[in-house]
C-alpha positions in Angstrom: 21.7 -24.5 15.2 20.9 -23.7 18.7 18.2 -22.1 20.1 20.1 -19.0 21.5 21.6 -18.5 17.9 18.2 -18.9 16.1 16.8 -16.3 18.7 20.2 -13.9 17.7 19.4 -14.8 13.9 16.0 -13.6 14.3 16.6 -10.3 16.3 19.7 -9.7 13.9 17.0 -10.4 11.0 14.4 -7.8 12.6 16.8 -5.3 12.6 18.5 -5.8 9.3 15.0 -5.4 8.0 13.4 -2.5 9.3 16.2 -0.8 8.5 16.2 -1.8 4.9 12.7 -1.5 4.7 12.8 1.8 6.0 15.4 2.6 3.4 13.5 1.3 0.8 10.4 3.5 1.9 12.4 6.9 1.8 14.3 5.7 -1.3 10.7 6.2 -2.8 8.8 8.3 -1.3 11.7 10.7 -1.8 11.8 10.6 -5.5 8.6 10.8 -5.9 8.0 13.7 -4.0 11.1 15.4 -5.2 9.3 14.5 -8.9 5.6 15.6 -8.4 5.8 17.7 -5.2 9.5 20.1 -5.6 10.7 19.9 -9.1 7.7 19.5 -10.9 5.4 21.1 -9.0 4.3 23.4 -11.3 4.3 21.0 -14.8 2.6 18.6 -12.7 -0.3 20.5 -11.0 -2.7 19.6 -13.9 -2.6 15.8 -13.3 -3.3 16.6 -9.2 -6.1 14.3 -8.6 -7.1 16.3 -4.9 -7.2 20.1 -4.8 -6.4 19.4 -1.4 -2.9 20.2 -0.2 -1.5 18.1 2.2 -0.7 20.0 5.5 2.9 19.9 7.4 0.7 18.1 10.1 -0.1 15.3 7.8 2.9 14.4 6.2 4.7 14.9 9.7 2.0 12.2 11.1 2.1 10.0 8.0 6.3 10.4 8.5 5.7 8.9 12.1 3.5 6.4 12.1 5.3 5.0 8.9 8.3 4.5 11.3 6.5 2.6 13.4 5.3 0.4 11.3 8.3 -0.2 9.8 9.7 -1.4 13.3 6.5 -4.0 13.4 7.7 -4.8 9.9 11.1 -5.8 11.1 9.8 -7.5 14.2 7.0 -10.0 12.2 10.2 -10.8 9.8 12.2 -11.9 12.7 9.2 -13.7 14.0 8.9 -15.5 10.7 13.0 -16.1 10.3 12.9 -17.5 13.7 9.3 -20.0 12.7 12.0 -21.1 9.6 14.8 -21.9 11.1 12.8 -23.9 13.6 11.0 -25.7 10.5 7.9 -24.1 10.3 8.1 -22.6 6.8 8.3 -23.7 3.3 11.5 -20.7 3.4 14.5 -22.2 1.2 18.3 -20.8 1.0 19.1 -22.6 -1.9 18.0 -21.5 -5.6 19.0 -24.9 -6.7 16.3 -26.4 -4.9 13.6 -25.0 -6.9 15.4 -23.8 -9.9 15.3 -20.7 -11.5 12.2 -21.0 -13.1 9.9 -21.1 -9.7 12.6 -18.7 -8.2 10.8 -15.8 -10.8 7.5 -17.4 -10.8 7.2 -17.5 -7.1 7.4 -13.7 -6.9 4.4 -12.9 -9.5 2.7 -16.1 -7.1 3.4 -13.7 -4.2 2.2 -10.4 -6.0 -1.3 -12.1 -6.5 -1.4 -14.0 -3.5 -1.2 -10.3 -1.6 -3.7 -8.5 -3.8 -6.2 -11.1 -2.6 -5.0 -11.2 1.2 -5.3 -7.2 1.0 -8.4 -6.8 -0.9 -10.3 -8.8 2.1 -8.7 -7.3 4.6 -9.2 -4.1 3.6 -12.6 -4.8 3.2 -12.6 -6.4 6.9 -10.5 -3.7 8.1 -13.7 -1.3 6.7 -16.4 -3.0 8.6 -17.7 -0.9 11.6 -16.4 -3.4 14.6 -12.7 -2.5 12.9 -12.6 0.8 11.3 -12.4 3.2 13.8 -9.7 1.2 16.1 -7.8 -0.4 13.0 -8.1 1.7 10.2 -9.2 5.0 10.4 -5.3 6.6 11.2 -4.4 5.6 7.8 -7.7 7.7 6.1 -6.5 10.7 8.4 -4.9 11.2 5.1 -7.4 12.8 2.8 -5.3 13.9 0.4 -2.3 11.2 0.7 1.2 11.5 0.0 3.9 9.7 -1.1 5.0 9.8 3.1 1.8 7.5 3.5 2.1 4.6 1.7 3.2 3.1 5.5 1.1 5.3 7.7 -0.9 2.4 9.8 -1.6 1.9 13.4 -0.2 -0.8 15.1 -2.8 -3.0 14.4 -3.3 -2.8 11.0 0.5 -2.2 10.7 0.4 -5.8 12.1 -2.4 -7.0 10.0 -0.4 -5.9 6.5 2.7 -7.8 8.5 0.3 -11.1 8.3 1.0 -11.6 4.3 4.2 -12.5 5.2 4.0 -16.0 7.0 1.1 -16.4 4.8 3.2 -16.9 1.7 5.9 -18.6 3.9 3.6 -21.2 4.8 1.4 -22.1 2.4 4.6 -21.5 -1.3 8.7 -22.5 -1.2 9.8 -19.2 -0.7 13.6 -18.2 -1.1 14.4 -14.8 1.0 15.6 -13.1 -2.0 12.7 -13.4 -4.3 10.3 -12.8 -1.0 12.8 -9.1 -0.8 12.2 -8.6 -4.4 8.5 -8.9 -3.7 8.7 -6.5 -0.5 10.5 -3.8 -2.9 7.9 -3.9 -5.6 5.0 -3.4 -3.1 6.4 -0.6 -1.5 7.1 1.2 -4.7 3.6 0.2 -6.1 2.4 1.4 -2.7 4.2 4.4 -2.5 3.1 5.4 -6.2 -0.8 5.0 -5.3 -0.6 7.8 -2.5 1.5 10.1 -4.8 -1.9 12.6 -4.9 -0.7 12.4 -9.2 -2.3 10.9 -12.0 0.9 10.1 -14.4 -0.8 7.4 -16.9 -2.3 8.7 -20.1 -5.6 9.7 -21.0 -6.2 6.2 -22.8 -5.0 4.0 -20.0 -8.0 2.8 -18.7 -9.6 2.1 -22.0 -6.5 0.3 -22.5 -6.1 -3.5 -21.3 -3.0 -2.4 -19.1 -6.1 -0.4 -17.4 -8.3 -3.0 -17.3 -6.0 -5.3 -15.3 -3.8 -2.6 -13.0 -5.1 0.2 -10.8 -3.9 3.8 -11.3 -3.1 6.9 -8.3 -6.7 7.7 -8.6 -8.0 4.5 -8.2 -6.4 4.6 -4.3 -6.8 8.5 -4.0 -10.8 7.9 -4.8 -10.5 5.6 -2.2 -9.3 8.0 0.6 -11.8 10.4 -0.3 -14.9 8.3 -0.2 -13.7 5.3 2.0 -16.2 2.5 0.6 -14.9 1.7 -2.8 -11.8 1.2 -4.7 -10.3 -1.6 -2.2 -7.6 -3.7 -3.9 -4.2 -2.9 -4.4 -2.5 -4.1 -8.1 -5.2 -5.4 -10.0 -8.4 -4.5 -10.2 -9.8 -8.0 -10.7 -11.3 -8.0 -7.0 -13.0 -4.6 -7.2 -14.6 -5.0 -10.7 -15.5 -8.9 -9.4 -17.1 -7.4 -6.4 -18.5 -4.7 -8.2 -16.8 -2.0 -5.4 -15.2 0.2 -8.0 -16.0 4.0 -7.5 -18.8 4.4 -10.4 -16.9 8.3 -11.2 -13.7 6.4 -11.3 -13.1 6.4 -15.0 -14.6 10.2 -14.9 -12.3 11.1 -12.3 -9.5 9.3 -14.2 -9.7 11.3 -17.2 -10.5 14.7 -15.2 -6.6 13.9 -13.6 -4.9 12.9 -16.8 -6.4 15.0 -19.2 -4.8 18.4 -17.8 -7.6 21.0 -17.8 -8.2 23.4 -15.1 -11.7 22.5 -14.3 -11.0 19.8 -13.2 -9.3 21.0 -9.7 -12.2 22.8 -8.8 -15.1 19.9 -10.2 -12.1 17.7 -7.5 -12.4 20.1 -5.0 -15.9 20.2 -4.8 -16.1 16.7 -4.7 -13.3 15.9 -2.1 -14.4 14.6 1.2 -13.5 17.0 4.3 -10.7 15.8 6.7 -13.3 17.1 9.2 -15.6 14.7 7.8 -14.0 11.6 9.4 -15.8 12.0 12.4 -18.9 12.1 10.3 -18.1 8.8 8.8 -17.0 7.4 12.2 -20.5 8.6 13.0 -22.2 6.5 9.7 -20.2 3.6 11.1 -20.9 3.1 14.4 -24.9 3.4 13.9 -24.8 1.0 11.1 
């Protein structure tokens, strides 16, 4: 292949993926708004995890900067088509050269490979030298929404982008199971900013509970910022030890449908006037 059709490939790639991506991102966010935030407002509002309503202003924001990084999406896969077709992957086009068998397994291989690439650099990305310039526009959501599962700035927008040549490079990696992969993170992704707590009471004293992470795991997260870190599992946080200690408490609180707990939340919540605080915290640390 020549060069000048590698370089259209890519750009054709880029392109083909942001839109997808992006389609894939309203695809669910929009259900899952319609579900907790239109239809079933109401049924729904004793399994809120944050008293806090989202503003027009915030979902607005979380709206735009999710497009953006959608379009770095689209241009780090055309970066990474163009590095395979120049040899510089372990990207296959052909099941048959793998089988079946790693064609399935490779996917679950990439699910864990990203839960450990974005437990650390989340935990990097929450260091004071990167949390103000990398991070902190994604925290500007309090209270998140479905709407923010993509809400980055550039740079981190860029640094979530990274997982992608890192499977590439290091696992064979056929460009259907890698999409597969992409669709299951977003929708995991978009279902840890819903703001609702949908598993039951007993999940977490379940062993489903004691290997995946729930809404209120990542909503505890954007309240208090220094806990609560991984993404699927919650191997690296209970490793680490960084799971929120009222995380169970809080759990309960959201599944278990009593009124008390909205105002006990509300109490507890963390201002969105309070970021400047803990931009303060930060920098003198």
């Amino acid at each position: 292949m020549e060069m000048t059709e590698r370089i259209r490939t890519a750009l054709e790639v880029a392109a083909g993926v942001a839109l997808v991506d992006a389609m894939g991102y309203f695809l669910y966010a929009s259900l899952v708004w319609l579900w907790f935030y239109v239809i079933f407002k109401v049924t729904q509002r004793q399994h809120r995890i944050s008293a806090k309503e989202p503003t027009t202003d915030q979902i607005r924001s979380e709206l735009y900067h999710s497009m953006i990084s959608i379009a770095i999406f689209g241009m780090a896969a055309g970066a990474l088509v163009f590095a395979a077709l120049n040899g510089f992957t372990r990207v296959y086009w052909n099941i048959d050269d793998y089988g079946w068998g790693w064609f399935w397994a490779s996917i679950g291989v990439m699910i864990v490979m990203h839960d450990t690439y974005f437990y650390w650099t989340h935990r990097l990305m929450h260091t004071r030298w990167l949390f103000r310039s990398v991070h902190l526009l994604h925290h500007r959501s309090v209270s998140p929404t479905p709407w923010a599962a993509y809400s980055f700035s550039p740079w981190e927008a860029i640094v979530q982008a990274g997982i992608g040549p890192v499977i590439a490079m290091t696992i064979p990696t056929h460009w259907a199971a890698f999409g597969l992969f992409m669709f299951w993170q977003i929708g995991f992704n978009v279902f840890g900013h819903c703001g609702y707590e949908f598993f039951t009471p007993d999940f977490l004293r379940s062993w489903r509970g004691s290997i995946l992470n729930s809404p209120t795991h990542h909503t505890l997260h954007h309240e208090r910022f220094g806990t609560n870190f991984s993404l699927y599992f919650n191997f690296w946080d209970w490793l680490m030890g960084t799971n929120h200690p009222e995380y169970q408490h809080r759990f309960e609180q959201a599944a278990g449908m009593t009124e008390e707990t909205l105002r006990v939340v509300g109490d507890e919540a963390m201002p969105h006037d309070d970021l400047e605080a803990e931009e303060r915290r930060r920098d003198a640390a």
